[in-house]
RODRENKOL-39175 format. One line per field, with one value per residue (C-alpha): x, y, z; residue in one letter. Coordinates in steps of 0.05 Angstrom, whole numbers. Example, Ala and Ser with C-alpha at 12.3 -4.5 7.8 and 13.67 -1.06 7.14 Angstrom:
BEGIN
px	c(246,273)
py	c(-90,-21)
pz	c(156,143)
residuo	c(A,S)
//
This chain:
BEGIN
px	c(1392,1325,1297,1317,1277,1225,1220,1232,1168,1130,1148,1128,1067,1044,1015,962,947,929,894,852,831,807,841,887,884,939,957,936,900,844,826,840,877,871,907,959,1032,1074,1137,1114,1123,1179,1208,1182,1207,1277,1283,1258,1308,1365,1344,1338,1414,1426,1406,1441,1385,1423,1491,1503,1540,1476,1468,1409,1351,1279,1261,1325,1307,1244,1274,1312,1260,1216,1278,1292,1215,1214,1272,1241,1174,1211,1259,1194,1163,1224,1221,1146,1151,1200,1170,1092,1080,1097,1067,1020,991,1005,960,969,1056,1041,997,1032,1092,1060,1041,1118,1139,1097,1107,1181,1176,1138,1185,1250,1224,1200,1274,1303,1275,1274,1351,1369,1344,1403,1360,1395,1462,1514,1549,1625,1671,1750,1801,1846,1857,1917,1939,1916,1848,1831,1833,1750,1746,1758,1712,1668,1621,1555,1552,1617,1588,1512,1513,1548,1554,1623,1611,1668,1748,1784,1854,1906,1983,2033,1979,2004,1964,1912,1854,1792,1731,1686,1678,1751,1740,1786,1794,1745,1769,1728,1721,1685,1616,1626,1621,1556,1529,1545,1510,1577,1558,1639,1703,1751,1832,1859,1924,1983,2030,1996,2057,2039,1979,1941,1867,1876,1836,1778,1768,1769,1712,1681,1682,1661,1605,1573,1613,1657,1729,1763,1826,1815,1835,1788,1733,1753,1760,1683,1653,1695,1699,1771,1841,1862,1941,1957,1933,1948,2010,2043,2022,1947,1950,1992,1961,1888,1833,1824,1879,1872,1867,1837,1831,1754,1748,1788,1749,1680,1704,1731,1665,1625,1669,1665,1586,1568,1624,1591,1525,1547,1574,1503,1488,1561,1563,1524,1542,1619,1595,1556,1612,1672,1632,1623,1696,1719,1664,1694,1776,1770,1763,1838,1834,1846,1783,1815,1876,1918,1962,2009,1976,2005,1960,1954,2026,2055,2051,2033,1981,1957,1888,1838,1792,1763,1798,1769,1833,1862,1915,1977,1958,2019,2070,2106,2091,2048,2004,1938,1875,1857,1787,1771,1834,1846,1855,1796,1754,1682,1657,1713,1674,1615,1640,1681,1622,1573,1641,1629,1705,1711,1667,1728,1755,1708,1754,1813,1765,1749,1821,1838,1885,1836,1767,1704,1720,1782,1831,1834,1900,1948,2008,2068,2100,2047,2056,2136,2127,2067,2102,2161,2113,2062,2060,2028,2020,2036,1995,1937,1960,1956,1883,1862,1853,1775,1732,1693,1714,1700,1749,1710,1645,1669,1720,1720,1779,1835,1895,1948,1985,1943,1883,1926,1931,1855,1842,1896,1862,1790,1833,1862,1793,1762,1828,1811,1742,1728,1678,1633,1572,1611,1626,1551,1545,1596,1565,1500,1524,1566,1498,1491,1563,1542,1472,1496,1569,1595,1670,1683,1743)
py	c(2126,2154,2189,2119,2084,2140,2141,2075,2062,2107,2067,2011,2030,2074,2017,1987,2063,2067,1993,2017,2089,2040,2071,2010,1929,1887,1830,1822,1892,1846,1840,1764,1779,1833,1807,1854,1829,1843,1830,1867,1931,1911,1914,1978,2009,1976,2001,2068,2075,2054,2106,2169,2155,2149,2222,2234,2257,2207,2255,2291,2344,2358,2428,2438,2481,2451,2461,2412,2362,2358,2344,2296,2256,2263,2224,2173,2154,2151,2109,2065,2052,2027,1977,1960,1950,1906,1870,1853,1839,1774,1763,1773,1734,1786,1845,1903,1927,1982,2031,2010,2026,2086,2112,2095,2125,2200,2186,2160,2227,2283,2245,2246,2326,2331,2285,2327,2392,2361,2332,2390,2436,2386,2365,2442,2444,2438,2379,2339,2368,2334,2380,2378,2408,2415,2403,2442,2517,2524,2511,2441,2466,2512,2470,2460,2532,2521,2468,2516,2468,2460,2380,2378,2417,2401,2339,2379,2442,2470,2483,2502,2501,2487,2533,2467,2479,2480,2504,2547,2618,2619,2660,2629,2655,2676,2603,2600,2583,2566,2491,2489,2452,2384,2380,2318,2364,2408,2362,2337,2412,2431,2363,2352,2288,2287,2311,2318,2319,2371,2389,2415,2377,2318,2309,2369,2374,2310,2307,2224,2222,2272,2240,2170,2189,2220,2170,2122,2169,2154,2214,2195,2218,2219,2241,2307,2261,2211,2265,2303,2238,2222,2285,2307,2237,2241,2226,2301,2291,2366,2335,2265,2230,2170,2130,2139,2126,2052,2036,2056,2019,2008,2000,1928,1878,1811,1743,1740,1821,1813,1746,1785,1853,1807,1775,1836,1873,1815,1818,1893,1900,1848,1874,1952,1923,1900,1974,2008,1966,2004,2067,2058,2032,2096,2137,2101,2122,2202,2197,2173,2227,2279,2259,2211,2142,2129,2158,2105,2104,2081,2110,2069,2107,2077,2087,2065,2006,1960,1966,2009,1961,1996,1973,2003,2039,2031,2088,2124,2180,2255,2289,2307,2255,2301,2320,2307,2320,2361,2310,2297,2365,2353,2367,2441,2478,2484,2449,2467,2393,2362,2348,2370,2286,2285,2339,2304,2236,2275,2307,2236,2197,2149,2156,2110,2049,2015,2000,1953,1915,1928,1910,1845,1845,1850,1913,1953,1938,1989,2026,2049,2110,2136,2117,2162,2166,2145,2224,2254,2197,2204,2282,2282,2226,2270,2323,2288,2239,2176,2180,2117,2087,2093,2038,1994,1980,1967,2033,2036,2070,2115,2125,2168,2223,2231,2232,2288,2330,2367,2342,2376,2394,2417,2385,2415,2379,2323,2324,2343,2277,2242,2254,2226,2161,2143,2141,2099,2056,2053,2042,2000,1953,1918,1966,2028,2006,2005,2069,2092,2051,2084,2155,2151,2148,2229,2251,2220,2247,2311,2324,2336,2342,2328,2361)
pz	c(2460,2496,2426,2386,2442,2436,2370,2346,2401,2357,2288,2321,2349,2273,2240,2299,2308,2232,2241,2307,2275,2210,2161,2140,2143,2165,2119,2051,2010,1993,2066,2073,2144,2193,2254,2270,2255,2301,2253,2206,2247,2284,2212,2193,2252,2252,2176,2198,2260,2216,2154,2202,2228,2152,2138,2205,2244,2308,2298,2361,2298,2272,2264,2218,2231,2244,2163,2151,2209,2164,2100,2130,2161,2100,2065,2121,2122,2056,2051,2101,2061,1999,2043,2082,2011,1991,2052,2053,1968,1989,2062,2041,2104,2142,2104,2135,2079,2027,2053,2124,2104,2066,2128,2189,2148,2153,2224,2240,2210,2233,2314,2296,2284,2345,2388,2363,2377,2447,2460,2435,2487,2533,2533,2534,2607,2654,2689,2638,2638,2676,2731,2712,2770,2735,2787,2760,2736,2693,2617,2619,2651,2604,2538,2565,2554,2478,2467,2418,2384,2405,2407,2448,2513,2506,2558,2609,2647,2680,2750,2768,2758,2822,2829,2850,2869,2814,2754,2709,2707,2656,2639,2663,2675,2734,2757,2782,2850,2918,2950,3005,3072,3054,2983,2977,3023,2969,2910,2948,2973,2894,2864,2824,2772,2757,2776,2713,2737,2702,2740,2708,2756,2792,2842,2883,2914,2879,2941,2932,2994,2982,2908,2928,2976,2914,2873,2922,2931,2862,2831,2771,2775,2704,2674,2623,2561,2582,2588,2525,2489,2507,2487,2425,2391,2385,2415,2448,2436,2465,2534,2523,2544,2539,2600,2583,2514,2520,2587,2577,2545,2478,2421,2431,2365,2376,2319,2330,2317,2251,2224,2238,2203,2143,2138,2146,2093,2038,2049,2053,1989,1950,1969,1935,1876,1845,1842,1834,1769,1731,1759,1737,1669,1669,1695,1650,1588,1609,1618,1557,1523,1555,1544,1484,1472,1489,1554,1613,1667,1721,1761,1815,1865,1915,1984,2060,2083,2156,2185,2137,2071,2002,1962,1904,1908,1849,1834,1782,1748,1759,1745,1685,1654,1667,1743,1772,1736,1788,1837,1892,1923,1961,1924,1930,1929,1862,1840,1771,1751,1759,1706,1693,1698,1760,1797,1796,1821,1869,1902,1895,1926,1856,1838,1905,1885,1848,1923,1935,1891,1939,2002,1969,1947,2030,2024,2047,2093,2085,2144,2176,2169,2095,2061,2044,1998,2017,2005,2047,2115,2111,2119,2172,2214,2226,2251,2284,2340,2335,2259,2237,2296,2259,2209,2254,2221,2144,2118,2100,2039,2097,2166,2235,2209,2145,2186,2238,2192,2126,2070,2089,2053,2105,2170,2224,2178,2183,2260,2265,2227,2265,2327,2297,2266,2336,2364,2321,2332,2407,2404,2345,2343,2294,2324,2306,2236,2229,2255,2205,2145,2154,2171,2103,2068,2100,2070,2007,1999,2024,2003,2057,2057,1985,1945)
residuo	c(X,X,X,X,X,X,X,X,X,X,X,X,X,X,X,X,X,X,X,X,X,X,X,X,X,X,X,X,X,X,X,X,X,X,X,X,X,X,X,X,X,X,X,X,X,X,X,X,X,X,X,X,X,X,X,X,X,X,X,X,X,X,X,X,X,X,X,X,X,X,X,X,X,X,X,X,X,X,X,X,X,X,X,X,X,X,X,X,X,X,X,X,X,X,X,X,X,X,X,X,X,X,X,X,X,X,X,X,X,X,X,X,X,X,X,X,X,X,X,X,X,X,X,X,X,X,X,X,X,X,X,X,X,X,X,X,X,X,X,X,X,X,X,X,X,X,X,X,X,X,X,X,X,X,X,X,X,X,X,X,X,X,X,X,X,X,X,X,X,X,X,X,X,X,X,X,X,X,X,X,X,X,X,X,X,X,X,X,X,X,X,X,X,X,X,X,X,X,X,X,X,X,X,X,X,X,X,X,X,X,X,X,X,X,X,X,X,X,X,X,X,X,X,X,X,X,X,X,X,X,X,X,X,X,X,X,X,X,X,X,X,X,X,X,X,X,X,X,X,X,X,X,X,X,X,X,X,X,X,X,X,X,X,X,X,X,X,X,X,X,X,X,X,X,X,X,X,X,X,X,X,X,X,X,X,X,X,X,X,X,X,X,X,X,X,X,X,X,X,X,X,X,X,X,X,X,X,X,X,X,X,X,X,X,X,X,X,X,X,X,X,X,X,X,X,X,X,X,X,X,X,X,X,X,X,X,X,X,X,X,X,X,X,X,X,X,X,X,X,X,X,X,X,X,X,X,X,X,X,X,X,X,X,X,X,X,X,X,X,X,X,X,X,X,X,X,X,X,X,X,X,X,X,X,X,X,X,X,X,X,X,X,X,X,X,X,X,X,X,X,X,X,X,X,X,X,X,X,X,X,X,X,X,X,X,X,X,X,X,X,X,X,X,X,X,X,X,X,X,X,X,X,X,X,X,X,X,X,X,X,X,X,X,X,X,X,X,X,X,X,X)
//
């Protein structure tokens, strides 16, 4: 939230820069008005704020190096000038200038560089880093050891894990440490931020005393779900159980939250259709080039929808006619059975425009859980818990778990993606659809995750 401040500050502040140095006009080319307009830039850098999460430069899973980061705010400021453009074309009110845009758009990106090499460095330095002290030293402890990715453990630092009655032995490392006598002047001695409650067996030993004083100290006390839930973006179901997931926040439905994601999914679906249009046109002929005349476009499927319906899913066909003739198997790497036009609307995510048809349709809404076959939820629901909880939503064209996972073709996939599905469950909002919406533009641009 700082750098969007930071940098959408900057945006905002490009074009009177490029005014004041007298290198651009405000207003019309022709020089009829030079008053600075305020909208104007408060468009520009709204457009530009929203393009740089597009290329999913906002992604705390960003893992590029500093020649990608550049690319990728070359693209979003680039994408931002011809939506400013657009904008300023209808609203010519409004409009800073060509020159003025095309200027203030190399000064946005060269002080974007600059500011993400500066918060880069700066958000390294343990300054920043919340001071994490884990009650707890056992099995359930030690999950915190695993966390391996780099955006899962750069907000915090493990202090240390505190040895409590009944854990099981585990291997931890050298900041195992005893219970002192008065653990709440330790917290405060230590500067502990937050205490996570990771106890193998709470009924022995449980310091409600000490961590009440804690917490009414200004330190947060949170259960290791809760705190593994926060970083990780997903549901952790090895160290979940029952009581926090039904009692807990979240997993709540409401009328008002389903009238304002019905409205927002007829607009932004009628909205893609001007431009998938062509595209399918495009796409429908290359596919009847490459399998004759006679060969159908589109392929439906039975798919699971909200509370465990079918529907049938509409998209465009990129595997061969005869693909499952043995029945239903995942799509492999490489699979033999896609087509030469398939794997190219595989990777570009065109053989899912069709679904805007079932979004308008109301089986499905943009974003949600992706839908899958009836075959393949019968089999995972016997193996994994909560399965069928996450139809409890539409399913959606994009979602969290296609954002934060790769395609996967197996059950511990499954449960990977399960885990992503029941967060976005808990948490969702008409904000984090946006978020979604214009992080899909990434996987798109970039493939990610396509099979």
């Amino acid at each position: 939230m700082l750098l969007a401040l930071t940098e959408g500050g900057l945006l905002l502040l490009a074009p009177h820069l490029v005014t004041w140095m007298g290198i651009g006009t405000f207003g019309d080319e022709v020089g009829t008005s030079s008053r600075p307009v305020l909208v104007g830039s408060v468009v520009f850098a709204a457009l530009g704020i929203a393009s740089l999460i597009a290329v999913g430069l906002y992604s705390t899973r960003q893992g590029t190096d500093l020649t990608g980061v550049a690319v990728r705010v070359a693209a979003g400021i680039a994408a931002a000038v011809v939506l400013s453009a657009l904008v300023y074309y209808f609203l010519p009110g409004i409009s800073i200038g060509r020159r003025t845009l095309f200027m203030a758009a190399a000064i946005g990106a060269v002080a974007s560089l600059a500011l993400r090499a500066a918060f880069e460095r700066l958000f390294e330095d343990e300054l920043f880093k919340r001071r994490v002290l884990v009650y707890g030293a056992g099995r359930r402890a030690s999950t915190l050891l695993a966390l391996r990715q780099r955006s899962d453990t750069r907000g915090f630092r493990l202090v240390a894990f505190m040895a409590a009655e009944g854990d099981e032995s585990s291997a931890l490392d050298e900041r195992l440490t005893r219970r002192p006598p008065d653990l709440f002047r330790w917290a405060m001695e230590q500067q502990i931020d937050e205490i996570v409650v990771a106890m193998d067996d709470r009924r022995r030993d449980f310091p409600m005393v000490e961590l009440l004083e804690c917490r009414l100290a200004g330190i947060d006390v949170l259960e290791l779900a809760t705190f593994l839930e926060r970083e990780t973006g997903k549901v952790r179901l090895d160290v979940s159980n029952p009581s926090w997931i039904v009692l807990g926040e979240g997993f709540r439905e409401s009328p008002r939250l389903q009238v304002i994601e019905r409205i927002f999914d007829i607009v932004v679906s009628l909205v893609l259709l001007l431009p998938a249009l062509p595209l399918m046109l495009v796409t429908a002929i290359a596919i009847r080039l490459e399998d004759g005349l006679r060969a159908p476009v589109f392929y439906q499927q039975s798919r699971v929808g909200r509370y465990n319906q079918p529907f049938k899913i509409l998209k465009l066909r990129s595997m061969c006619q005869d693909a499952e003739e043995e029945g239903a198997v995942w799509a492999l790497p490489r699979d033999p059975r896609i087509t030469r036009v398939g794997a190219i609307i595989r990777k570009t995510r065109i053989d899912e425009l069709p679904q805007l048809l079932n979004v308008l349709r109301g089986d499905m809404s943009f974003v949600g859980p992706r839908p899958e076959r009836p075959e393949f939820v019968a089999e995972l629901a016997k193996s994994l818990p909560y399965y069928r909880s996450r139809h409890a939503v539409k399913p959606g064209i994009t979602g969290w778990a296609q954002l934060c996972y790769p395609y996967g073709a197996s059950t511990s996939d499954a449960l990977e993606k399960l885990q992503y599905d029941l967060f976005y469950v808990k948490h969702r909002s008409l904000i984090l659809d946006l978020v979604i919406v214009l992080q899909t533009v990434e996987v798109v641009l970039w493939g990610k995750g396509a099979r």
